[in-house]
C-alpha positions, 0 to 999 in steps of 0.5 A: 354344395353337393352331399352324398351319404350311404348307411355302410359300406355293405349298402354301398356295395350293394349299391355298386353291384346294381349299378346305383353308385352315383347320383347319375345312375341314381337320377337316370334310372328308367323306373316307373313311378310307384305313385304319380309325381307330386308337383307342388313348391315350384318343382316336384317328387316321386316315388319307384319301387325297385329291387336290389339283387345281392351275390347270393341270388336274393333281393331287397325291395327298396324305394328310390325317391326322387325330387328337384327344386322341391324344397322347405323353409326354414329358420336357417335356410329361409331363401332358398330353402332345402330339399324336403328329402334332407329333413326326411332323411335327418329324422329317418336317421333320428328314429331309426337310431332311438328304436322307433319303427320307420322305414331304413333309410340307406342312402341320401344325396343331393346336388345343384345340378344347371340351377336346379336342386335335385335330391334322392332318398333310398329307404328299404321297403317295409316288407310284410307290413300294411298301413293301419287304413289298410289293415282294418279293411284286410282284418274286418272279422278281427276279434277285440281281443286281436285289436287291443293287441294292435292298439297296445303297441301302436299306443306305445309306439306313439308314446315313445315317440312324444316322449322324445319331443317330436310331433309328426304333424301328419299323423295319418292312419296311412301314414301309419304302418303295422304287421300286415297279419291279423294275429302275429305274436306281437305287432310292428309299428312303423311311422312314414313320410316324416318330412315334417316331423320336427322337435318341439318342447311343448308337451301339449302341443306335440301330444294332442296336435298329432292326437287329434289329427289321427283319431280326426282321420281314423274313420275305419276304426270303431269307437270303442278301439279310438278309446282303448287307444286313448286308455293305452297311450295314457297308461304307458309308463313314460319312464319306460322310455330312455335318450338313446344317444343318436349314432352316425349313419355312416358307421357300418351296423347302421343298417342290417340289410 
């Protein structure tokens, strides 16, 4: 079965305008490959960076990610599996929807093209962001003062996020984007590659598997800043954090471009 969703019909429109309407154009376009091609289950997955050109003479930078028989298990599909994009899109949709900072997903299709499921996922690059890795390396002289700022809200953001049942399972410092400033008014917190995110309803679980993996991986960060994460992921006020009824993607204020 083929599959083809677009957040709205202006990112549909824009997608015509650059000539990315189809799975065809999509599939064929000679672009470079942001980061070499990932060759593993049996088939593989890259990533381009490209611009979209609106009638108004500005652009949009975008990743276009694209993959073929680079599939998943699961309960429901434990033969021939889905694409790992399918997964990632359902839970950018899923964030996206409840306030989490991630990456706006735009557009998802797939197609079993001579044999082979082939998949592509069109997310807005996040602009004027820079991993969490990367901005302890562009912000050394930070003051604690600054850092404690940025703890808070990746603190909240992660607590929100286990508060809604879901666990990242690979919560890396990397993975991790934030305000690429060394003092903004507040900092943006955003989570990528979520194409093993999934629901789980064991608080403990959710909670200290992805802890521990990310203070297990956060070397850059200095011990007192791993504590004042922890002290701020413990104090945020759990009843703060509200159900938001998930919204189709499909409808038109999806996506503000």
């Amino acid at each position: 079965m083929n599959h083809f969703i677009v957040a709205s019909q202006a990112v549909a429109n824009l997608l015509t305008q650059n000539q990315l309407s189809s799975f065809e154009q999509i599939w064929e376009s000679e672009l470079p490959w942001f980061e070499p091609p990932n060759h593993r289950r049996n088939g593989w997955s890259g990533v381009s960076k490209h611009q979209l050109h609106t009638p108004s003479g500005n652009h949009i930078n975008i990743f276009i990610k694209r993959q073929e028989n680079h599939n998943t298990f699961s309960f429901h599909h434990p033969i021939a599996g889905i694409p790992t994009f399918s997964r990632e899109f359902n839970n950018l949709k899923r964030l996206y929807h409840i306030g989490i900072g991630v990456p706006q997903p735009l557009l998802y299709a797939e197609r079993n093209h001579c044999g082979n499921k082939q998949a592509v996922l069109i997310t807005k690059a996040l602009d004027g962001y820079c991993s969490l890795e990367s901005w302890y390396q562009r912000y050394p002289k930070a003051t604690f003062t600054i850092r404690e700022k940025l703890l808070g809200s990746l603190a909240a953001c992660l607590r929100t996020f286990h508060n809604h049942h879901l666990v990242h399972n690979c919560l890396y410092p990397k993975h991790i984007f934030v305000t690429n400033a060394e003092n903004p008014e507040h900092f943006q917190v955003c989570l990528i590659d979520l194409e093993k995110t999934k629901r789980v309803f064991n608080a403990k679980k959710r909670c200290h598997h992805d802890l521990q993996r990310f203070i297990r991986h956060a070397d850059i960060m200095p011990e007192p800043d791993i504590q004042c994460f922890m002290e701020r992921y413990q104090l945020v006020d759990s009843r703060s954090t509200t159900f938001v009824q998930v919204k189709s993607i499909q409808t038109t204020e999806a996506v503000t471009l």
